[in-house]
N, C-alpha and C positions, 0 to 999 in steps of 0.2 A: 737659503743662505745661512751660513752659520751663525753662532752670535759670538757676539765679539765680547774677550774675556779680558779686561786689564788685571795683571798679573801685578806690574813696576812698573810708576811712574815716579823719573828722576829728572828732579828741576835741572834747569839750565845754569849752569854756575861757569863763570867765564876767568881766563886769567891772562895775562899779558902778551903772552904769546900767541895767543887767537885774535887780539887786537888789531886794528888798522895798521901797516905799518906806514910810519914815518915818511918816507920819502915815498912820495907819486902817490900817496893815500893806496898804493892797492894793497890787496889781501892777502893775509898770513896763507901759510898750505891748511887745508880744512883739517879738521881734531873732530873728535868723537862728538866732542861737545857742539857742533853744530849739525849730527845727524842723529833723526828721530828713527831707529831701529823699529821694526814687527818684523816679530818671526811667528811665521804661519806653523804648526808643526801639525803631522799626519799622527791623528786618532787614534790611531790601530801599535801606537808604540808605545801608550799609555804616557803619563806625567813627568813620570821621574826624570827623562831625559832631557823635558824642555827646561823642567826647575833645577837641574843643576849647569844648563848653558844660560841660565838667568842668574844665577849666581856667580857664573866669572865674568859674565858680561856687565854686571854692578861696575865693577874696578873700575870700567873703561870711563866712565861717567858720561853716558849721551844723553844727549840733550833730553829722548824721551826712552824708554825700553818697553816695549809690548809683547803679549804673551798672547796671541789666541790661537784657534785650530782652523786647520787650514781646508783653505773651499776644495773641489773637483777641478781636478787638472791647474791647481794654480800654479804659477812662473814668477820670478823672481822679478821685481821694477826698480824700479829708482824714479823719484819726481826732484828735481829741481825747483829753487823757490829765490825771491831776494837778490839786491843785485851784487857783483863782483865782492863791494870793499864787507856783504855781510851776507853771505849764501848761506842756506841750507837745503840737505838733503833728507828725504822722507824717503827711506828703504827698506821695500820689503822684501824678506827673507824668507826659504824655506828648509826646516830642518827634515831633514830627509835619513832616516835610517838609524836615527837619535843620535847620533855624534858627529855628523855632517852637515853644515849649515851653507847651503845653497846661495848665492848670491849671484847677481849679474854677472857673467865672467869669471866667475871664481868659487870655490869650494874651500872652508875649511872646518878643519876638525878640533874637536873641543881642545882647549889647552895652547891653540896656537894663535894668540892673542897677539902675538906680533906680526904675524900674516898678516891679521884682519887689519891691522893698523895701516899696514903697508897698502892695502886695498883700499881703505880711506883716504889716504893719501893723492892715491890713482884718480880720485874726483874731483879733487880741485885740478887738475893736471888736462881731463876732459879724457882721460885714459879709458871709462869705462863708459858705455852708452847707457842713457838715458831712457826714459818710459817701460814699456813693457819688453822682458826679453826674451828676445827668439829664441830663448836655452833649447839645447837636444835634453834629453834624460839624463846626459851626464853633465849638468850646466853649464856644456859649452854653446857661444854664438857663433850662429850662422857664419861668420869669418873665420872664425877658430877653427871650427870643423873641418872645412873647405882646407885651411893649413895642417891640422892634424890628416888630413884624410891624403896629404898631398907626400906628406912626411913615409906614413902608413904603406904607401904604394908603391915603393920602390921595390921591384922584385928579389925574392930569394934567388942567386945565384950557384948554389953549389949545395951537392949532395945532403941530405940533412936525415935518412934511415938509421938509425942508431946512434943517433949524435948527442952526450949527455942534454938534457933539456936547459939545465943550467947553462951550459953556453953556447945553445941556441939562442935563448934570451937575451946572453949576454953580446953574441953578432946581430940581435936582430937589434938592441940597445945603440951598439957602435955605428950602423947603416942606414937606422933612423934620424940619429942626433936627438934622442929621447931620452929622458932617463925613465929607466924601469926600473920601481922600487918594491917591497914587498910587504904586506901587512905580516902585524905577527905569525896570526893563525895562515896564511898562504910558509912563509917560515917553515913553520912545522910542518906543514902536510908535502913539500917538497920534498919528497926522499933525494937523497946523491944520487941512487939509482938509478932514475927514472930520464926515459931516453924517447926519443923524437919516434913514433911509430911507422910514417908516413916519409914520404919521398914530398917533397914542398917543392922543390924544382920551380921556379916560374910563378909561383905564386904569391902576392904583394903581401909584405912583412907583416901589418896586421892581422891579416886574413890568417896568413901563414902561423902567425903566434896566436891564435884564438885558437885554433884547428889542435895544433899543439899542446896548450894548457889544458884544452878541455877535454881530452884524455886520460890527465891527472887531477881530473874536479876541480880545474883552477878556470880564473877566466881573469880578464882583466879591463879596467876601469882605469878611462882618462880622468885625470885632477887638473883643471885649469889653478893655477896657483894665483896668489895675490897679485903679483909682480907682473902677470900678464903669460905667462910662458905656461906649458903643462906638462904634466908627470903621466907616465902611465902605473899602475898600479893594481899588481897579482895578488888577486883577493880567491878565497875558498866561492867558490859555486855553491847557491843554498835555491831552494826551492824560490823562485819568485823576481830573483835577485835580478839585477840588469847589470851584466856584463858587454863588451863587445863582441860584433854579433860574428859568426861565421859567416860569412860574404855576404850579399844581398840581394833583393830582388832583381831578375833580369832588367833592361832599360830597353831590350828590341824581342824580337818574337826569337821563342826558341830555334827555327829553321836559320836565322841568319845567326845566332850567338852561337848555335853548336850544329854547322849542318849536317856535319857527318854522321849525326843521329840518324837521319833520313837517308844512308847510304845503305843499297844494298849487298848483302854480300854472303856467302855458303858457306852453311853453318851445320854442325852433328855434334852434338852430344851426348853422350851414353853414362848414366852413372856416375857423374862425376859430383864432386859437393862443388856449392854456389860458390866457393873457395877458389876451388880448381878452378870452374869452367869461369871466374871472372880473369884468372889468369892466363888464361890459353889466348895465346896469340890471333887467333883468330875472331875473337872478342873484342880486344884491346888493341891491337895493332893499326889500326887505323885512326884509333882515337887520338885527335890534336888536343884536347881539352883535358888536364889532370881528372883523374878517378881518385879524390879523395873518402872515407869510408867515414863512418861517427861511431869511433870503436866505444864509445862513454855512452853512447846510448842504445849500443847494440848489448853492453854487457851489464846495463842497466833492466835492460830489456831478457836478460838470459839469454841472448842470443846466439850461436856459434856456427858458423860458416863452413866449419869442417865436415860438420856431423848433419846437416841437413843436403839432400842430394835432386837432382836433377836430372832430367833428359828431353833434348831437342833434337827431333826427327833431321835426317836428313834433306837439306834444301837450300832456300835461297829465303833472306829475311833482311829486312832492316834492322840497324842496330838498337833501335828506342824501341820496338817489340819487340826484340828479343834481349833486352836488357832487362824489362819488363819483365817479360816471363821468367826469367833468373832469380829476380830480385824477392817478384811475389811469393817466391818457393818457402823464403825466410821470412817472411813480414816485413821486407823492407823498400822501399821506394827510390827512385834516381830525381833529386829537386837540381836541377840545372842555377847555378847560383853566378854572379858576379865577384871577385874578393875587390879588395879599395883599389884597384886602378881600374876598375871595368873590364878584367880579364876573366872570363867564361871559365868554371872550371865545373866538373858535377861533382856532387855531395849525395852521399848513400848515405840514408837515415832509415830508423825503425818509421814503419808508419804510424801516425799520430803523434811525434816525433815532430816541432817545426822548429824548431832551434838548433 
């Protein structure tokens, strides 16, 4: 276990408005000043970032402010103490990525002092759960998710091959009822340019915008806000980082998610690149399930589909070995994937490649 480092500790000073009030004896909305803050913060991002969120977090005046380093796999909690007319809360935080500070429900970044107020708020209200929280990686609950994930899966409907990427975002924005917002550095690395590579057809808007950004090394990162409500947010892709993910694990066995893998069908190929022959109708035509590609980590990889080639004898084959056989040409593999409404679609990745 780690040890535990007091950084600040700020007395408890009270003022009128945190008082009992008057009529029916109950309780003011809770103030800083009756929550004992710890922030856990990850090791590996060095000091600096914890001691200058301990420095704006002075102003707030809680009741107590703690600084130490955070255990293995720790989650954000809230305990509850005291009854109704004089409650406190003991919350612990985890600062995640040095300017993000992880809370039950919520996420904010340094500077946004009136967020966090607004999240304090949400505790006297019983707006935010109590004990240990189920946070995903991006600290939202178990609830949240289930809502973001429901938001997320409304299918793309219409063409989206060369469609500027900026207003794809900005339809996939309008059909979620999400706002998508953008960090600086995502900003910059946006060229006007840059345009939707892939046909999304039928595939659920998150799935669909992850598959998208991550083309242009962008990915994106749900924000539960203070208020209760969440952002989604286009961040630069960096070694390590946890973005949303491009679909996920199947929930049923490959034969019932994609059967027509397992159809047979007369197949010849002669010379042609992994390019071609994934486009030949006779490859693809019977596939019910989108063929999306991972051109970001095929060109990561040096990869190019034009220039490496192929040839399948005359005969009769299934399509999962003889997709296979295609694929391996190039170093690359078919992961049969789900996007957020549980619609089957396959994803061509480099091998070693799980993201």
């Amino acid at each position: 276990m780690s040890a535990r480092i007091t950084i600040c500790r700020i007395p408890v000073w009270l003022y009128m408005g945190s008082m009992l009030l008057l009529a029916g004896g109950s309780a003011a909305a809770m103030s800083p000043e009756q929550v004992h803050l710890e922030i856990a913060f990850e090791q590996r991002g060095g000091l600096d970032a914890p001691h200058r969120w301990l420095a704006d977090l002075k102003s707030l005046r809680f009741a107590s402010l703690k600084l130490r380093a955070a255990q293995r796999n720790e989650v954000p909690r809230i305990e509850m103490s005291g009854d109704p007319a004089n409650r406190r809360a003991f919350v612990t935080a985890v600062l995640a990525g040095g300017d993000t500070l992880v809370l039950p429900g919520a996420r904010v970044r340094r500077g946004e002092l009136a967020a966090l107020r607004s999240w304090i708020d949400r505790l006297d209200r019983g707006d935010v759960t109590t004990g240990a929280s189920s946070a995903t990686e991006f600290g939202l609950s178990e609830p949240q998710l289930r809502r973001l994930q429901a938001r997320l899966g409304v299918p793309i409907t219409s063409d989206t091959v060369d469609l500027p990427l900026r207003e794809f975002l900005s339809q996939c924005q309008t059909k979620s009822g999400i706002e998508f917002a953008y960090s600086p550095a995502a900003k910059r690395q946006l060229s006007a340019t840059a345009q939707v590579a892939d046909s999304l057809r039928g595939i659920a808007i998150g799935t669909a915008a992850a598959i998208a950004l991550r083309t242009a090394n962008l990915g994106m990162v749900p924000q539960p806000q203070p208020d209760g409500t969440i952002r989604i947010e286009v961040v630069v892709r960096t070694d390590g980082s946890e973005t949303w993910p491009v679909g996920h694990k199947l929930q049923q066995p490959l034969t019932k998610a994609a059967p027509e893998l397992f159809e047979s069908i007369p197949v010849e190929i002669t010379g042609a690149s992994v390019e071609k022959a994934l486009e030949k109708k006779a490859v693809t035509a019977r596939l019910s399930s989108p063929v999306i590609l991972d051109r970001a980590g095929m060109a990561a990889q040096g990869i190019d589909l034009s220039k490496v080639k192929v040839d399948v004898p005359a005969g009769r084959t299934r399509y999962k070995p003889l997709l296979d056989r295609i694929l391996s040409k190039a170093k690359l593999k078919l992961d049969a994937r789900e996007d957020d409404a549980g619609r089957t679609f396959l994803w061509i990745r480099p091998r070693g490649i799980e993201r």
